[in-house]
VMD Tcl script that builds the backbone (N, CA, C; Angstrom):
set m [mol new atoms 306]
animate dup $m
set s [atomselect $m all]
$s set {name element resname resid chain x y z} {
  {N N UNK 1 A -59.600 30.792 11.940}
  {CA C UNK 1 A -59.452 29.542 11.223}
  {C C UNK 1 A -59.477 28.400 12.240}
  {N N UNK 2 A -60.208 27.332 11.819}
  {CA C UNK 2 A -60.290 26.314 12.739}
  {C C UNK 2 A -59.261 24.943 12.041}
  {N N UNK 3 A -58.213 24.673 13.015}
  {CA C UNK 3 A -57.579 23.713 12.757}
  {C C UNK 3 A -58.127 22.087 12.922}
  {N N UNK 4 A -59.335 22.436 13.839}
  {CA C UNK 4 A -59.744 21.251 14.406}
  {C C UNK 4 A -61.084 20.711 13.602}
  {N N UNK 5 A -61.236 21.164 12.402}
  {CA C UNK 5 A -62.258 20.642 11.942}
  {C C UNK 5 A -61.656 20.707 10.596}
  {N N UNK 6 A -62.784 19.510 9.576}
  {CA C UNK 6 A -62.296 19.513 8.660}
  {C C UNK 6 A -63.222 20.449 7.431}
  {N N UNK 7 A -62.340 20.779 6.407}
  {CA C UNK 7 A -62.780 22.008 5.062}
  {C C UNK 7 A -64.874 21.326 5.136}
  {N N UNK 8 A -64.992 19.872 5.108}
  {CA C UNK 8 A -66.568 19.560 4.686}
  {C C UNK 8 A -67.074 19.631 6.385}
  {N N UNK 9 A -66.305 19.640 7.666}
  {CA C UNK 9 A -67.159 20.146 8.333}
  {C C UNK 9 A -67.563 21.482 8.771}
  {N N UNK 10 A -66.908 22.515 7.907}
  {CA C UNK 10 A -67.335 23.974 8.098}
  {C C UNK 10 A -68.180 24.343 7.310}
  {N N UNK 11 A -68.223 23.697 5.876}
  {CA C UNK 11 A -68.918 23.585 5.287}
  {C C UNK 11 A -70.617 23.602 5.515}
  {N N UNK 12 A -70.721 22.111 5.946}
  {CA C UNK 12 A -71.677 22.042 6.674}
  {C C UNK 12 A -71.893 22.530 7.507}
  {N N UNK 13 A -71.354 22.910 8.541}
  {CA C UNK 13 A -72.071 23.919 9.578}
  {C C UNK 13 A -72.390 25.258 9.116}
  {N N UNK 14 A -71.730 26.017 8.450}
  {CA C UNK 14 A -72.141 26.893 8.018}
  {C C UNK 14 A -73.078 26.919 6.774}
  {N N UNK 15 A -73.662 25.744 6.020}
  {CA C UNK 15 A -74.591 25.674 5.270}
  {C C UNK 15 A -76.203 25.386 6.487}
  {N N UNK 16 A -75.713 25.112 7.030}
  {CA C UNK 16 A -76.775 24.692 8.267}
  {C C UNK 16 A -76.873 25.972 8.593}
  {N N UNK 17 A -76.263 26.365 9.223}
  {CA C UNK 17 A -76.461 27.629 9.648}
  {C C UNK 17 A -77.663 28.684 9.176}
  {N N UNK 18 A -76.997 28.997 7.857}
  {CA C UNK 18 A -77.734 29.756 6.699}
  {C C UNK 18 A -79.314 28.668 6.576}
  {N N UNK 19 A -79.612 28.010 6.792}
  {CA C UNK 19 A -81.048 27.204 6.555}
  {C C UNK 19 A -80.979 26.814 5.431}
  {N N UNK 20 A -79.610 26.262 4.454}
  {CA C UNK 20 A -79.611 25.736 3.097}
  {C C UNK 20 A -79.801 24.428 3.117}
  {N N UNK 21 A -80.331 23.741 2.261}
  {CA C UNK 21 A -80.823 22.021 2.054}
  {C C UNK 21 A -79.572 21.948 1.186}
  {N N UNK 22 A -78.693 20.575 0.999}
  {CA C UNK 22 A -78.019 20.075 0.465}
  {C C UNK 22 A -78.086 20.401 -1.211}
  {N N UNK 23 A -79.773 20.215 -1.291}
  {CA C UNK 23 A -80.230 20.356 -2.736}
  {C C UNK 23 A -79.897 21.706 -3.350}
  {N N UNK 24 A -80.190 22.793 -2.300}
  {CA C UNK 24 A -79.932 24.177 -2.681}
  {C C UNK 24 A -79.077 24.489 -3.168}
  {N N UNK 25 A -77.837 24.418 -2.034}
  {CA C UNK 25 A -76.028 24.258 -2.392}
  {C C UNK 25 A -75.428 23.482 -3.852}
  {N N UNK 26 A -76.524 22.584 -3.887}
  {CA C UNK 26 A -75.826 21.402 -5.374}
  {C C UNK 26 A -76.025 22.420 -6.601}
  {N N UNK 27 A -77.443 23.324 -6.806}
  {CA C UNK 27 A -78.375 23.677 -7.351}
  {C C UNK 27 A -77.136 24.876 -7.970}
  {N N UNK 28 A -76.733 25.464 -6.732}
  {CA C UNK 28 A -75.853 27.100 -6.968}
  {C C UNK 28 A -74.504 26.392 -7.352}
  {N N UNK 29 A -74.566 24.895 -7.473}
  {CA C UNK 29 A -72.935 24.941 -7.399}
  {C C UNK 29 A -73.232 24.096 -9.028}
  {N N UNK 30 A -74.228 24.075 -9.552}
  {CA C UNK 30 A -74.575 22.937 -10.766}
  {C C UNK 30 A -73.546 21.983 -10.456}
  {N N UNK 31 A -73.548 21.148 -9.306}
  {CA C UNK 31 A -73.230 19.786 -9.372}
  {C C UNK 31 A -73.984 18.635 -8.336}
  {N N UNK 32 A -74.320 17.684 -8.361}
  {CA C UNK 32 A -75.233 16.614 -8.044}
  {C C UNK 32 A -75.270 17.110 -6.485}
  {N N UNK 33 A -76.507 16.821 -5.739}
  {CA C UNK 33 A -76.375 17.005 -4.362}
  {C C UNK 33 A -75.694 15.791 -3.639}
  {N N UNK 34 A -75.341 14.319 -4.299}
  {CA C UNK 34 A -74.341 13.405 -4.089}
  {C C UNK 34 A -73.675 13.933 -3.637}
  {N N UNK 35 A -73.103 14.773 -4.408}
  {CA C UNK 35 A -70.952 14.859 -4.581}
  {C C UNK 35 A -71.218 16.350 -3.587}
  {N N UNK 36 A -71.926 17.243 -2.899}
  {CA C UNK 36 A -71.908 17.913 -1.937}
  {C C UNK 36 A -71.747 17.318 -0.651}
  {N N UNK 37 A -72.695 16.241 -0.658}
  {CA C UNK 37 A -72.977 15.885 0.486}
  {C C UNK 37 A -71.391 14.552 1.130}
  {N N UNK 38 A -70.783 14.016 -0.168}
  {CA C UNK 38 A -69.820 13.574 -0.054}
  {C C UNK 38 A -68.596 14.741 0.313}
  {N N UNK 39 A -68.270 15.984 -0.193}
  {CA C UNK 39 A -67.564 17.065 0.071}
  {C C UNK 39 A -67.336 17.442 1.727}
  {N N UNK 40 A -68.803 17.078 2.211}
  {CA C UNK 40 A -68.870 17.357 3.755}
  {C C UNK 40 A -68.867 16.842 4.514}
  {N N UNK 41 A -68.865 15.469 3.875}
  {CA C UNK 41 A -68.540 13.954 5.116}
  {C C UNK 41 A -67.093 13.677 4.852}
  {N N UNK 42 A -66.002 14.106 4.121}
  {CA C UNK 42 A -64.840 13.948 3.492}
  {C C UNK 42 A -64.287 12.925 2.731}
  {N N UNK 43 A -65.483 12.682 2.229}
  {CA C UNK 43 A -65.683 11.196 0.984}
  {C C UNK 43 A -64.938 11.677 -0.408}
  {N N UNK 44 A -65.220 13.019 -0.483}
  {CA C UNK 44 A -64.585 13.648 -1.887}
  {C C UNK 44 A -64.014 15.005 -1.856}
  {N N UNK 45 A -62.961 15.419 -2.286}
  {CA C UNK 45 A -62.572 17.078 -1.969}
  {C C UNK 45 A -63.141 17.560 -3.192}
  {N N UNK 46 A -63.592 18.705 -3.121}
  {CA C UNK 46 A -64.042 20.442 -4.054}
  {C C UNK 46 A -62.767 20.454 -4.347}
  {N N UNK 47 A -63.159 20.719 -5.438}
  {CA C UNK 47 A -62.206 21.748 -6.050}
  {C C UNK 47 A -61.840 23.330 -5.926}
  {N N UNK 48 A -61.281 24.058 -6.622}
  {CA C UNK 48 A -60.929 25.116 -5.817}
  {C C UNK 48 A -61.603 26.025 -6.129}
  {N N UNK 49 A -62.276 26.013 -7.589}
  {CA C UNK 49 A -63.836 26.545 -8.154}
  {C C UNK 49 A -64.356 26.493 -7.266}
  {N N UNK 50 A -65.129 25.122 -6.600}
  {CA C UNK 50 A -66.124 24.857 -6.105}
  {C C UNK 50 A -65.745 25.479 -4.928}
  {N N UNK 51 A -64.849 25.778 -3.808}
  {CA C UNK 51 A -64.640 26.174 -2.705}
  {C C UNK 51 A -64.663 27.626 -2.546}
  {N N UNK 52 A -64.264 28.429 -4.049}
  {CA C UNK 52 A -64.429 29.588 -3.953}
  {C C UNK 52 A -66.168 29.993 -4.263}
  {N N UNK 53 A -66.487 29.443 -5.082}
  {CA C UNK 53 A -68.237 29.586 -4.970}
  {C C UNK 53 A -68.633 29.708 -3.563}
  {N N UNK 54 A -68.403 28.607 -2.963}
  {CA C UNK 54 A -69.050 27.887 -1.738}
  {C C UNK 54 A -68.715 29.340 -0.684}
  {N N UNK 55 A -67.809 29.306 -0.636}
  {CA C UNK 55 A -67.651 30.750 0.153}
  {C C UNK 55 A -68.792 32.356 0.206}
  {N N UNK 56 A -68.943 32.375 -1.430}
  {CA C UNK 56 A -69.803 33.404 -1.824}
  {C C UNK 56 A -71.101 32.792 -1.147}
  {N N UNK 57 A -71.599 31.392 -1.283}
  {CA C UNK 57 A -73.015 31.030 -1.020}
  {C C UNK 57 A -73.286 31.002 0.079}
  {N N UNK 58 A -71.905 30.778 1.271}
  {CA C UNK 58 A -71.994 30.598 2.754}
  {C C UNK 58 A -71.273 32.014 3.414}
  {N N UNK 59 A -71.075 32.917 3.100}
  {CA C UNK 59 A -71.181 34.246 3.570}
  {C C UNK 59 A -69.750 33.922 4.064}
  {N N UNK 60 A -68.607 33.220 4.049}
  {CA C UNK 60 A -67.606 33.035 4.732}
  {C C UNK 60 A -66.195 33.557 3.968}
  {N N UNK 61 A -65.054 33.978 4.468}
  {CA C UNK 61 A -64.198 34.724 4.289}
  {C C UNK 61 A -63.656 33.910 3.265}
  {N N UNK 62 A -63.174 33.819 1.703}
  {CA C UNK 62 A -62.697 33.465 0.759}
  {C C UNK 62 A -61.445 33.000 1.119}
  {N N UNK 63 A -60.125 33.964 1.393}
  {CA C UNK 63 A -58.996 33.217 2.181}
  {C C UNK 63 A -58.747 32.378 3.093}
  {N N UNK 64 A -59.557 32.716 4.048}
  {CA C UNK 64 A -59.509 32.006 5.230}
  {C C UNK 64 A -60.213 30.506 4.427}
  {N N UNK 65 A -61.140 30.462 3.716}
  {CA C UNK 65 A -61.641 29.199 3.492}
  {C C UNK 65 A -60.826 27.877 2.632}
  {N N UNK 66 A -60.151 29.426 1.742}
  {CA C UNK 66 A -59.079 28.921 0.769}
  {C C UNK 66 A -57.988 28.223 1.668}
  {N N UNK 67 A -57.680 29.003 2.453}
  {CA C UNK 67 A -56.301 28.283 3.399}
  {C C UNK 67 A -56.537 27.106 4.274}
  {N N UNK 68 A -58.043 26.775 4.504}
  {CA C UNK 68 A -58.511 25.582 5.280}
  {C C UNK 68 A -58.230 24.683 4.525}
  {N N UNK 69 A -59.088 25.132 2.951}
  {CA C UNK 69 A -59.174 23.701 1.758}
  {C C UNK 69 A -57.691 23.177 1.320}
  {N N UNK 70 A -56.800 24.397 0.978}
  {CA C UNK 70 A -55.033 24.232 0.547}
  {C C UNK 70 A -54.197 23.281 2.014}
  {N N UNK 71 A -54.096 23.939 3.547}
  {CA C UNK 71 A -53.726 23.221 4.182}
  {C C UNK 71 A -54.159 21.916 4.259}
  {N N UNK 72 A -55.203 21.813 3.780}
  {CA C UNK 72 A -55.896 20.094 4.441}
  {C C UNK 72 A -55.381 19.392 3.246}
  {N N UNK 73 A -55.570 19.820 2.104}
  {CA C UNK 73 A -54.637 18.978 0.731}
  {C C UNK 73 A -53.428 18.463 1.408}
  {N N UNK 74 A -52.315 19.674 2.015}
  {CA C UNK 74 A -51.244 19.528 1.964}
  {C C UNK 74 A -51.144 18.389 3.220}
  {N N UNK 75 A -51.954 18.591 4.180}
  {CA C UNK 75 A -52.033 17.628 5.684}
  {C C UNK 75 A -52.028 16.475 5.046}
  {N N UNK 76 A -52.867 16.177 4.023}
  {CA C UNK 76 A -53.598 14.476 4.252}
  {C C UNK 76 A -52.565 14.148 3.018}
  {N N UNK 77 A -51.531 15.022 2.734}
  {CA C UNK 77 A -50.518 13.933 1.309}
  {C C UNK 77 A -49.239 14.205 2.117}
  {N N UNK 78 A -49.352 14.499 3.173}
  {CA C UNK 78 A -47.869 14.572 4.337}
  {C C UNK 78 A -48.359 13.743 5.508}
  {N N UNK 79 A -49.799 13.279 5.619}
  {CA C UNK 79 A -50.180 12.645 6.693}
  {C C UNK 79 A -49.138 11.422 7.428}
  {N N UNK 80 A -48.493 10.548 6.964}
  {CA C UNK 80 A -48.073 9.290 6.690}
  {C C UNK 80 A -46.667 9.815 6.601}
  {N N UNK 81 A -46.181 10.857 6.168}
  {CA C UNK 81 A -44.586 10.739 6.138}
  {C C UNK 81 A -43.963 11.334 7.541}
  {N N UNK 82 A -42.762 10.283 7.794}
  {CA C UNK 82 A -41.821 10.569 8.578}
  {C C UNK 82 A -41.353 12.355 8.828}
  {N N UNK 83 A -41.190 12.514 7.593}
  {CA C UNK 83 A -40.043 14.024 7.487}
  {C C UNK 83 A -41.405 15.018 7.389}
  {N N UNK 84 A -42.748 14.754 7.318}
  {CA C UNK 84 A -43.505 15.994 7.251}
  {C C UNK 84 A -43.146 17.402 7.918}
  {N N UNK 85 A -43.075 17.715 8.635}
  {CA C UNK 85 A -42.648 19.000 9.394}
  {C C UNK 85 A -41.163 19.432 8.461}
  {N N UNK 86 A -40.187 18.488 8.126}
  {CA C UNK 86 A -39.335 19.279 7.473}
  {C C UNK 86 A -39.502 19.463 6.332}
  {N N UNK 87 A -40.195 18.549 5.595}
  {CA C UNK 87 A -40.738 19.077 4.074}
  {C C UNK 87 A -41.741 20.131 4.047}
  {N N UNK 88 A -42.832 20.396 5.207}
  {CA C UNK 88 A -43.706 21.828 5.079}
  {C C UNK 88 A -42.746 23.338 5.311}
  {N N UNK 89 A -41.448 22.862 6.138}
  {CA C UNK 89 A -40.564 23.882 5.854}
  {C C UNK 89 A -39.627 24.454 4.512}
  {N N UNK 90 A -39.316 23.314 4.048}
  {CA C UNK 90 A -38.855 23.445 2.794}
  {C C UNK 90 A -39.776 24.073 1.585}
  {N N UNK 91 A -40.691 23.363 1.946}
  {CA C UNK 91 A -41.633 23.811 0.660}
  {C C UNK 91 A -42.143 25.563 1.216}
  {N N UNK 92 A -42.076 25.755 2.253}
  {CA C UNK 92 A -42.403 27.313 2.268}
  {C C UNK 92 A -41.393 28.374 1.749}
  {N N UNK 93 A -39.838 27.468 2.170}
  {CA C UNK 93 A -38.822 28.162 1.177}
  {C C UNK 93 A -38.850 28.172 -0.420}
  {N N UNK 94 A -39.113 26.954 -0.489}
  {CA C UNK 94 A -39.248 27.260 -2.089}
  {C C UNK 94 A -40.605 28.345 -2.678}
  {N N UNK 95 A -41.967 28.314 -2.105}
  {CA C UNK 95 A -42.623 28.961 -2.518}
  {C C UNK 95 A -42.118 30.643 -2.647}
  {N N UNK 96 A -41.027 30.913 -1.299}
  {CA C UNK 96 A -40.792 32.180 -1.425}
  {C C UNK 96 A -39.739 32.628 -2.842}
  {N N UNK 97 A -38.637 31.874 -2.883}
  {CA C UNK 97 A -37.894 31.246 -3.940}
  {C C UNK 97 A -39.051 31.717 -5.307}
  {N N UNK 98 A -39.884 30.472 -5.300}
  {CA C UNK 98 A -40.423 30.739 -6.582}
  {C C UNK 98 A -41.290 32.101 -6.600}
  {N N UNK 99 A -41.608 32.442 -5.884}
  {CA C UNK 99 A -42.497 33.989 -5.919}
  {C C UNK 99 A -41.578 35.041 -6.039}
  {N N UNK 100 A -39.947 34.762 -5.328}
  {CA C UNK 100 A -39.093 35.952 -5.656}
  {C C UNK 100 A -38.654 35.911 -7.424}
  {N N UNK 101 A -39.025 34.597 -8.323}
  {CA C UNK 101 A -38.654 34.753 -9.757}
  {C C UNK 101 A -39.491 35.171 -10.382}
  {N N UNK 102 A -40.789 35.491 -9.989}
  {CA C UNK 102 A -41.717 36.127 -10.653}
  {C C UNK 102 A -41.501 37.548 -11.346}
}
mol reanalyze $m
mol bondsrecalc $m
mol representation Tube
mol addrep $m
């Protein structure tokens, strides 16, 4: 997992990679090649549909891609706060919390 890049620049590199045109990717994902090409400059986030597709189309590990797209949500709405580091701790307690009431 790369911390140092962002969910639309793996994206793109690994659509590059594969020799896919923007158009291709829009085509498999039925949505505008706009809103792709915005996905990978970080103008707009995928959704989590769209990220799990994107995975199947770019040969890349589903979790690992999933955990790029989920951490970077969680980065850029903690970006700006003071207490970030103690609220990403808290909230890992509660997730365990809520997964032990399941």
């Amino acid at each position: 997992m790369n911390v140092n890049k962002t969910t639309g620049e793996i994206l793109r590199e690994n659509r590059e990679k594969k020799g896919l045109l923007l158009r291709q990717v829009a085509a498999l994902l039925d949505i505008d090649t706009a809103i792709v090409s915005k996905v990978e400059r970080g103008e707009r986030k995928a959704t989590k549909g769209q990220i799990i597709k994107l995975a199947d189309i770019l040969d890349l590990d589903k979790d690992e891609l999933l955990i790029q797209y989920l951490s970077e949500k969680i980065a850029y709405e903690l970006f700006d706060e003071e207490v970030a580091s103690k609220t990403l701790k808290v909230a890992e307690q509660k997730v365990a919390y809520l997964k032990s009431k399941k």
